[in-house]
VEXDREN-2710 file (C-alpha; in Angstrom, 1 decimal):
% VEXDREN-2710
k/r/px/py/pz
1/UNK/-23.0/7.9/54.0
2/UNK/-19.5/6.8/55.5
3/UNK/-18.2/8.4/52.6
4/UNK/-19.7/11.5/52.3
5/UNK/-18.7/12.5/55.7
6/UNK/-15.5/11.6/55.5
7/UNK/-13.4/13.9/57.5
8/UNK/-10.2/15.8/56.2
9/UNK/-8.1/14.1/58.9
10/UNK/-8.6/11.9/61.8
11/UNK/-10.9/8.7/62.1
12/UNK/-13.9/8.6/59.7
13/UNK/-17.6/7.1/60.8
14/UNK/-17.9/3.2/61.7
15/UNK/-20.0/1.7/59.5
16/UNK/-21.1/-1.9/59.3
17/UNK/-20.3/-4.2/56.1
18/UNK/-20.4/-7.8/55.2
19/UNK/-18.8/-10.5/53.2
20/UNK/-20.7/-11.2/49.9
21/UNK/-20.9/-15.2/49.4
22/UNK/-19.9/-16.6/46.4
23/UNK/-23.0/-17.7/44.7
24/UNK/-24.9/-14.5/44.7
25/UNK/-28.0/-14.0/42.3
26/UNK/-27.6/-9.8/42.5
27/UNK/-23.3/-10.1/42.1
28/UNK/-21.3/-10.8/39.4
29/UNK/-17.3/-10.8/39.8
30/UNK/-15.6/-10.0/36.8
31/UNK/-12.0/-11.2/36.6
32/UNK/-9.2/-9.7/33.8
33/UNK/-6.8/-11.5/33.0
34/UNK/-3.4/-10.0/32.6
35/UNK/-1.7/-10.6/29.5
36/UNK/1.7/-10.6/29.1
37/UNK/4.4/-11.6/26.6
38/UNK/4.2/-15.0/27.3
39/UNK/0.7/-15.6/27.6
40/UNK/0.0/-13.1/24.0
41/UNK/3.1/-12.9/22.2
42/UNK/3.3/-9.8/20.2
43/UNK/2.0/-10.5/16.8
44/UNK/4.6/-8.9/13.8
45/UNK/4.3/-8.7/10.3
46/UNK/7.3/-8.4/7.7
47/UNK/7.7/-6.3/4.4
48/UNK/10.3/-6.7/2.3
49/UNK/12.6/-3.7/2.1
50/UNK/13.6/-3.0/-1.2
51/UNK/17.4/-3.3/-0.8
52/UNK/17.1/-6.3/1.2
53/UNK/16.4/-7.1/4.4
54/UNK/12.7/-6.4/6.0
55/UNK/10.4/-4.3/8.3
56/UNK/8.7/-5.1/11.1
57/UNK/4.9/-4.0/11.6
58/UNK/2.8/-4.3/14.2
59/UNK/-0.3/-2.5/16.5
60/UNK/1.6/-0.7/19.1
61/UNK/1.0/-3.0/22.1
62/UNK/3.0/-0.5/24.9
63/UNK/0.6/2.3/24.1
64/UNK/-0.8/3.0/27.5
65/UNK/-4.1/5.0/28.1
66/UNK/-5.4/6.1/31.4
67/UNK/-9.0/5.5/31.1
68/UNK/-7.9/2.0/29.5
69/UNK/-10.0/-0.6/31.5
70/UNK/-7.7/-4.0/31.2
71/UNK/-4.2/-3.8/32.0
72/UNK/-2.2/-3.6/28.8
73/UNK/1.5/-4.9/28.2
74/UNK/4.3/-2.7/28.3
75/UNK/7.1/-3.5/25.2
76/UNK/10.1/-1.7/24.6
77/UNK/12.2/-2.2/21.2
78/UNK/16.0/-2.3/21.5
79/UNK/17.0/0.0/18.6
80/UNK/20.4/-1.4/18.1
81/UNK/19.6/-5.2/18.0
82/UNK/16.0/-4.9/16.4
83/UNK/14.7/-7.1/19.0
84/UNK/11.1/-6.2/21.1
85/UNK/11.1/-6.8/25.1
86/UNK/8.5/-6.5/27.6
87/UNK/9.7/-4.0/29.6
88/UNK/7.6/-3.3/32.6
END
């Protein structure tokens, strides 16, 4: 109700709330953890290149969606030296 009548400016309605206990039959607190580079390193595979040297594959971990529910890393890859950051 508070929210529904919540005004444009100004102070909204008082309303009364409470603390939910920890063990609480009609609750359940979902937690997500946050992964990073350190806790899920980035995963690449290697092909061969046919005049040596090799190419780097993998999912494209940085890709960043707003409806994504979990937070998702953010990885950058440094052109010049070949090597893959996090970067946020």
């Amino acid at each position: 109700m508070a929210l529904r009548s919540r005004p444009i400016e100004g102070m909204g309605s008082r309303f009364a709330a409470f603390v939910i206990p920890h063990i609480c039959d009609t609750v359940t607190v979902e937690t997500k953890r946050i992964r990073t580079s350190a806790t899920d390193p980035l995963r690449i595979a290697t092909i061969d290149a046919p005049n040596g040297g090799a190419i780097g594959i993998t999912f494209a971990p940085g890709k960043r969606q707003p409806t994504t529910p979990e937070p998702r890393p953010c990885v950058a890859m440094d052109r010049a030296s070949g090597s893959v950051s996090e970067s946020c």
